[in-house]
C-alpha positions in Angstrom: 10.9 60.7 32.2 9.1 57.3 31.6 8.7 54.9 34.5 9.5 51.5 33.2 10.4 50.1 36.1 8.2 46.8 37.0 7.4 45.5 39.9 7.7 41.3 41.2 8.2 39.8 44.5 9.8 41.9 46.6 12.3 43.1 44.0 11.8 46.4 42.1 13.6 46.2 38.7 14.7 49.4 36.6 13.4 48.3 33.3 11.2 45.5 31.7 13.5 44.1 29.4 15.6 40.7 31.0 17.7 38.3 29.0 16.7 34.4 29.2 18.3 31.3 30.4 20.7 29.8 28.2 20.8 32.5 25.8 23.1 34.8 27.3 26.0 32.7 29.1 26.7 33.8 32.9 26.3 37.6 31.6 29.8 38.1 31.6 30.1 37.3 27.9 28.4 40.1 26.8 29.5 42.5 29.1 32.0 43.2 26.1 29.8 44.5 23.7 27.6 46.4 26.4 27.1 47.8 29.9 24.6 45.1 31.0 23.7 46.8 33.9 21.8 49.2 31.7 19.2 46.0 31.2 16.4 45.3 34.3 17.9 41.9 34.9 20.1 39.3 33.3 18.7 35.8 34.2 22.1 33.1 33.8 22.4 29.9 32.2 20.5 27.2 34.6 22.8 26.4 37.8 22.6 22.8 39.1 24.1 21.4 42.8 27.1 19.6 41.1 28.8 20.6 37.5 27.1 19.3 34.4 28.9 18.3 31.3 25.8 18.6 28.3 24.5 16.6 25.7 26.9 15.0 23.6 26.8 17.1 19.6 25.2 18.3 17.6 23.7 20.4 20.1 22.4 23.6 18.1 20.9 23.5 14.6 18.9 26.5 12.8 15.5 26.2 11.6 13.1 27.7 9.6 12.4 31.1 11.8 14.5 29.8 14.7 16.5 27.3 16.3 16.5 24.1 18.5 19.0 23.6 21.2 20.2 20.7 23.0 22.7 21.8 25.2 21.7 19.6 28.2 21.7 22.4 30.8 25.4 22.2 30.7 26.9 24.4 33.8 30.0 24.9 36.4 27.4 24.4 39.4 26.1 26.9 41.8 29.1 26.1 44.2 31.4 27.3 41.5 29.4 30.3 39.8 28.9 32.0 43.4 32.5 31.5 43.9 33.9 33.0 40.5 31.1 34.4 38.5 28.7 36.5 41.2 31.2 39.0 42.0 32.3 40.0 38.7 28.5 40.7 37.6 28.6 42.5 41.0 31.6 44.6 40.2 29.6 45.4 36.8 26.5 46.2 38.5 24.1 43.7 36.8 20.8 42.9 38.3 21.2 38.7 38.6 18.5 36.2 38.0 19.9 33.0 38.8 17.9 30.5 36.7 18.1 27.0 39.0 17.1 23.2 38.1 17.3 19.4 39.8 16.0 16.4 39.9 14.5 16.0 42.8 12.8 18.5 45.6 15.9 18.2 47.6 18.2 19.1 44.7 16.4 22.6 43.6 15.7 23.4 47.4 19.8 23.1 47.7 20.6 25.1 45.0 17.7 27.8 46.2 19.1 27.8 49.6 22.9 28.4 48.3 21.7 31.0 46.3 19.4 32.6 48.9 22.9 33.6 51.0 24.6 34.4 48.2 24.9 38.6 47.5 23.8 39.7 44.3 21.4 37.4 43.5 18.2 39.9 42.7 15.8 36.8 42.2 15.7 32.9 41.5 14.0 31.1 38.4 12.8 27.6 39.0 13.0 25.3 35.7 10.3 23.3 36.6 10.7 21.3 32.8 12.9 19.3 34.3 12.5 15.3 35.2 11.7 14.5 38.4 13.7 10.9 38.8 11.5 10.0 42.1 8.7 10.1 39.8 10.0 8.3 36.9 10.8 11.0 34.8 7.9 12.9 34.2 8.8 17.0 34.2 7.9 18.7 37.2 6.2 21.7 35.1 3.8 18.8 33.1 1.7 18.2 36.5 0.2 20.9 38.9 0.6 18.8 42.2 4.2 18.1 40.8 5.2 21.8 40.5 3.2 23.2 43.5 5.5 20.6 45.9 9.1 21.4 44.0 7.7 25.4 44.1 6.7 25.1 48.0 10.2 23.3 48.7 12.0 26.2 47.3 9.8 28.5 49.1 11.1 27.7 52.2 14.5 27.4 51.2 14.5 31.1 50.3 13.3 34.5 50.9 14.7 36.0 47.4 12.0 36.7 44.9 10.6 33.3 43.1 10.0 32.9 39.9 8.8 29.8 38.5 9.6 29.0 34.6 6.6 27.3 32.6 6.8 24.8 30.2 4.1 24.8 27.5 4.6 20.8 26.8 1.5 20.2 28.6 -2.2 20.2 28.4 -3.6 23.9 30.0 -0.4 25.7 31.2 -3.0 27.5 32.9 -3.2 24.8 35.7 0.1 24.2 36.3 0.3 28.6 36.4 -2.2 28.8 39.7 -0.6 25.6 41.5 2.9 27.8 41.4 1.0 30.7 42.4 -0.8 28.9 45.6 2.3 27.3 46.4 4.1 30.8 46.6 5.8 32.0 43.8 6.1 35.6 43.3 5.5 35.3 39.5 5.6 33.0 36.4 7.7 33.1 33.4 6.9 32.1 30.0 7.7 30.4 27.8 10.4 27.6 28.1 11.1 26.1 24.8 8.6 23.5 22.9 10.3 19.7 22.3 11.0 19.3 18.5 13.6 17.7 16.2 15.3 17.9 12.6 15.9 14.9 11.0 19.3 14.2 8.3 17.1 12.2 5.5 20.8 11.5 3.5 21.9 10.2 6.8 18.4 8.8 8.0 19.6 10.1 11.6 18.1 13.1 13.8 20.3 15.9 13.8 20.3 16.9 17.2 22.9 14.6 19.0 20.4 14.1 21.9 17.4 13.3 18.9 14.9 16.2 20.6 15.6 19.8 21.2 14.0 22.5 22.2 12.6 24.7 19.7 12.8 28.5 20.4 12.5 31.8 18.1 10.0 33.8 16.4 8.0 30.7 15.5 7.0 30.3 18.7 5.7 33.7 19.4 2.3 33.4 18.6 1.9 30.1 20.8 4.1 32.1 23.8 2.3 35.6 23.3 -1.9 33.2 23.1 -0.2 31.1 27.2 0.9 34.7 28.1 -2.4 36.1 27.8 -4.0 33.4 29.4 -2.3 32.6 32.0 -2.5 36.4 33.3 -6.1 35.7 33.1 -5.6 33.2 35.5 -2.9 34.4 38.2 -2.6 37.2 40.2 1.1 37.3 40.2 3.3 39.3 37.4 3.8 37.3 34.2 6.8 37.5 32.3 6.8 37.0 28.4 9.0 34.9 26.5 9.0 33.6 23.2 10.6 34.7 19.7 10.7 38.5 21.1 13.5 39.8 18.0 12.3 43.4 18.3 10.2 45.9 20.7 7.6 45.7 18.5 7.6 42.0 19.7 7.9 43.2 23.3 4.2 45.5 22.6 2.5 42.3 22.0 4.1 40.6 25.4 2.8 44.2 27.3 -0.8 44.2 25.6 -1.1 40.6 26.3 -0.4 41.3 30.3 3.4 40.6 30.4 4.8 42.5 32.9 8.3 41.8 32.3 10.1 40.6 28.5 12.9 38.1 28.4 15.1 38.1 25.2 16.3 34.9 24.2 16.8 33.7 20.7 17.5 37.5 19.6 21.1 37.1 21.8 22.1 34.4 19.2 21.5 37.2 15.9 22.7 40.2 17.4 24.3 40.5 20.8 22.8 44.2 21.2 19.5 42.6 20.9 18.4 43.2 24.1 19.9 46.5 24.6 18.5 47.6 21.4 15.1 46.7 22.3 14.8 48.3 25.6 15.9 51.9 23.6 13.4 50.8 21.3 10.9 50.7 24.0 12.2 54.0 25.3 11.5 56.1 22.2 8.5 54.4 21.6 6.9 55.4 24.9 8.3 58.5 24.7 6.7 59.5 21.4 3.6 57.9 22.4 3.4 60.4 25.6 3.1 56.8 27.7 4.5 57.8 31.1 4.3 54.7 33.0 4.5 50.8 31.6 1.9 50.2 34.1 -0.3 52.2 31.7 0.1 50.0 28.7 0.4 46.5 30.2 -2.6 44.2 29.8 -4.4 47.0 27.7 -5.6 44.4 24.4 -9.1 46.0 23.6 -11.3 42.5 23.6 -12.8 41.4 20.5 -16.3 41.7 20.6 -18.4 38.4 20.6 
């Protein structure tokens, strides 16, 4: 048997392979195409304190080797999805990651501190691309003294295993990666999406009814897999990849890079048995390359030689 079970906070997952926020619903609306419990963990659409309606349309639109999105982080509220949508993914025996956001410290220290007595929450994600409206907008995640305050508020407001979500909008990602570690999060995920926009030149109007989007998909992969190796360079904590993963083949580059954990995003979107179909990937691959243990393979790039 191979052990790809991974290892962050306090939380032991069965597998690697986790779906991202915002690309697979609350988890429920996949559960008809597959068992999702068979995945390590299914992170949910980002919960909020109160309800949040979204961006007015257009809100998705394809692009060349991906798509940008513009939903506005539209969501029932944590009130509302610990209430009706926890116990169903209980009663189908998912492993939750409950992906939260706010603006302020308060707001994601509320949400955290809901979710911390909630049952069935595995782990919590911090958005930290967020604006902070105390500080004029500017995104949590783009400053390091920023993020390690919202990361140390949540901190104390739970005792659940704390992930904190990067944005690569900023300078060195690498900064803002250690000031979430020191303030106490159990591991870093990466990448969120990178701003972009389409313009309609018959219309001379962006596309995107908010104008910018985020860009996600197999474009990005090269610029998620290059912050994904350095920021496990930088951090102690477990890294987990994100960025354009379509295949397991994708997911090799995530492990060798020192990505402990995958999350499948865009992929959802093409084929709903993305993610399944990659962890069996993984599976077989392993197996036929007499790997016993992920631990094994992760972080194993042979350095070019200078």
């Amino acid at each position: 048997m191979i052990d790809l079970s991974v290892q962050i906070g306090k939380s032991r997952f069965k597998n690697p392979v986790f779906t991202a926020s915002g690309t697979f619903g609350y988890g429920l609306e996949f559960s008809v195409f597959y068992d999702i419990s068979q995945l390590g963990a299914v992170t949910v659409k980002g919960l909020s304190l109160e309800p949040v309606p979204g961006n007015p349309g257009p809100r998705i639109f394809e692009t060349p080797s991906g798509m940008l999105n513009a939903i506005g982080l539209q969501n029932v509220g944590v009130r509302e999805f610990v209430r009706s949508y926890l116990p169903r993914l209980r009663e189908l025996g998912a492993t939750v990651i409950a992906n939260v956001y706010g603006k302020t410290e308060e707001e994601y220290a509320s949400v955290a501190a809901i979710l911390d007595e909630a049952e069935g929450v595995e782990a919590v994600e911090l958005n930290i691309s967020c604006p902070n409206v105390k500080e004029g907008g500017i995104a949590f995640g783009a400053n390091p003294l920023l993020a390690h305050n919202v990361v140390s508020a949540v901190r104390k407001a739970t005792e659940k295993t704390l992930i904190v979500k990067l944005s690569p909008n900023v300078t060195d990602i690498t900064e803002i990666a250690v000031a979430v570690e020191e303030a106490g999060a159990d591991s870093v995920s990466l990448i969120n999406t990178l701003l972009g926009m389409v313009i309609d030149v018959e219309r001379k109007r962006a596309v995107l009814g908010s104008t910018t989007g985020g860009l996600s998909g197999p474009a990005i992969k090269p610029v998620a897999l290059r912050m994904v190796y350095q920021v496990s360079k930088k951090v102690k904590i477990p890294v987990i990849g994100i960025g354009g993963i379509m295949t397991y083949r994708d997911a090799l580059e995530f492990f060798l890079a020192g990505a402990t954990a995958i999350q499948v995003g865009t992929a959802n979107f093409v084929n709903p048995l993305s993610a399944l179909n990659i962890l069996k990937d993984l599976e077989k691959y392993f197996e036929d390359e007499g790997i016993e243990s992920l631990s094994q393979y992760v972080g194993s790039l042979a350095e070019v030689e200078s």
